[in-house]
Kinemage of the C-alpha trace (Angstrom):
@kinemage 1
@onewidth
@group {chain A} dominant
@subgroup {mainchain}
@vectorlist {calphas} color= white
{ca unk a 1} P -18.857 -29.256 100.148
{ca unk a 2} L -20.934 -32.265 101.718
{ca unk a 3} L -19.844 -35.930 101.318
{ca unk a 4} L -22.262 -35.979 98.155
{ca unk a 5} L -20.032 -33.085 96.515
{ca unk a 6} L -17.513 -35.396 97.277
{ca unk a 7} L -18.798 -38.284 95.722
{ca unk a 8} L -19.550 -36.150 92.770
{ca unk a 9} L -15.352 -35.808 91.864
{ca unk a 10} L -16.575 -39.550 90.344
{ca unk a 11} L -19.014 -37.743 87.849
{ca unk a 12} L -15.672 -36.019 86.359
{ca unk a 13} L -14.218 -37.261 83.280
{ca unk a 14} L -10.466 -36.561 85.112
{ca unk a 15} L -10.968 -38.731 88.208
{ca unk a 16} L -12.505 -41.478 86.345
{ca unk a 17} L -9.695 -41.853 84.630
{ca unk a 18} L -6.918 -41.476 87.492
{ca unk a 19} L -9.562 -44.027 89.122
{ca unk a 20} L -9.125 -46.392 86.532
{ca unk a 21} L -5.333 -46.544 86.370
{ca unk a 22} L -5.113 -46.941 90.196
{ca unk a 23} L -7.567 -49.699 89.630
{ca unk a 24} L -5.050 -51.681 87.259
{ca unk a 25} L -2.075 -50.608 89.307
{ca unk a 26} L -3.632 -52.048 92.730
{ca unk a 27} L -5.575 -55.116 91.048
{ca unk a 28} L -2.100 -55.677 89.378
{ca unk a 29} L -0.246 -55.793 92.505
{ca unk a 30} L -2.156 -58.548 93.786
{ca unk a 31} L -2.912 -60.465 91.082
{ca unk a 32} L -6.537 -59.881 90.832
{ca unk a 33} L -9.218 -57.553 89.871
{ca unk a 34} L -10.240 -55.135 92.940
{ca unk a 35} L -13.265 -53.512 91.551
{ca unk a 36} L -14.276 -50.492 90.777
{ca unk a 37} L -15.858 -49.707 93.969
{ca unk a 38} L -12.989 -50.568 95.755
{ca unk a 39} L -10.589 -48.512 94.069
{ca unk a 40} L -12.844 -45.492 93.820
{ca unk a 41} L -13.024 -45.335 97.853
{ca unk a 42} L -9.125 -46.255 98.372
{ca unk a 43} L -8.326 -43.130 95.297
{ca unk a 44} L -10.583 -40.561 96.714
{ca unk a 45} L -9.087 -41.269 100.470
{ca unk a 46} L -5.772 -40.922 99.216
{ca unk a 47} L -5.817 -38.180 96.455
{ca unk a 48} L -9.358 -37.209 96.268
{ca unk a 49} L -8.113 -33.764 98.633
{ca unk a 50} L -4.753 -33.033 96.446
{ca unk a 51} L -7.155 -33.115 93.131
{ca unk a 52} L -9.371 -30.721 94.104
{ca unk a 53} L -6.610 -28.977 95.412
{ca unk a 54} L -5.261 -28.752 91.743
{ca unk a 55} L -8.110 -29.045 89.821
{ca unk a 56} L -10.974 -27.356 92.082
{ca unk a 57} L -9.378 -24.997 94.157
{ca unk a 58} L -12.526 -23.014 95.306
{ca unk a 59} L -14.687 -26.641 95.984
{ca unk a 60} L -11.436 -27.667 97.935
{ca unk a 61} L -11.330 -24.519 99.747
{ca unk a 62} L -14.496 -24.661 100.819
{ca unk a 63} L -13.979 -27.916 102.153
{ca unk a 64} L -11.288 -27.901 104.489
{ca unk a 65} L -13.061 -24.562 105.534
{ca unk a 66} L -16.485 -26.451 106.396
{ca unk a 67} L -17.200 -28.795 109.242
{ca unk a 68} L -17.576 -31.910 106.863
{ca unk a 69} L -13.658 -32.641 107.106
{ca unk a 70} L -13.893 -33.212 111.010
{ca unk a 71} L -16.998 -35.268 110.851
{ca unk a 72} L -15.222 -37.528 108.193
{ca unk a 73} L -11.849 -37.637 109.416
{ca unk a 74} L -11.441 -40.950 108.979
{ca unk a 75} L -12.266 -40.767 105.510
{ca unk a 76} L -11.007 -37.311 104.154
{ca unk a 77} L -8.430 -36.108 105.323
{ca unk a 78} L -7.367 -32.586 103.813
{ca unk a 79} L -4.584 -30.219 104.842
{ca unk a 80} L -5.526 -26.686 105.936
C-alpha cells in the first residue's frame, strides 16, 4: 500500500465517520471548529494503522510489510 492507498481509508464510509467524531471531540476541546482537513491528517496518524489493522487486515499487512512505512515514518507509524 502507497500513501494514495492510504489516503483512500477517507473514501470509506467507516473512517469518515470515526473522522467526523474526532473532528467534534478535538474542535470541542478548544472551542473552535478544526476542519476537516485537519482532523483527517491528526485521525489517520493516530488510528489510521489500528483500523486497518481491524478492518483491513490484508491492506494493513501489506503495509507494514512494504517500504512505504519507513519512508513515512513521521507520518505512519505501524507496528510490525
Amino acid at each position: 500500500m502507497d500513501a494514495l492507498g492510504f489516503l483512500r481509508l477517507l473514501d470509506d464510509l467507516r473512517v469518515a465517520a470515526e473522522i467526523e467524531r474526532y473532528k467534534w471531540i478535538e474542535s470541542e476541546k478548544v472551542g473552535r471548529d478544526i476542519g476537516r482537513e485537519r482532523a483527517a491528517l491528526e485521525w489517520i496518524k493516530a488510528y489510521g494503522c489500528i483500523w486497518l489493522k481491524i478492518h483491513k487486515p490484508q491492506e494493513y499487512k501489506a503495509l507494514i510489510e512494504s517500504d512505504f512505512q519507513e519512508k513515512n515514518e513521521e507520518v505512519f507509524i505501524c507496528q510490525k
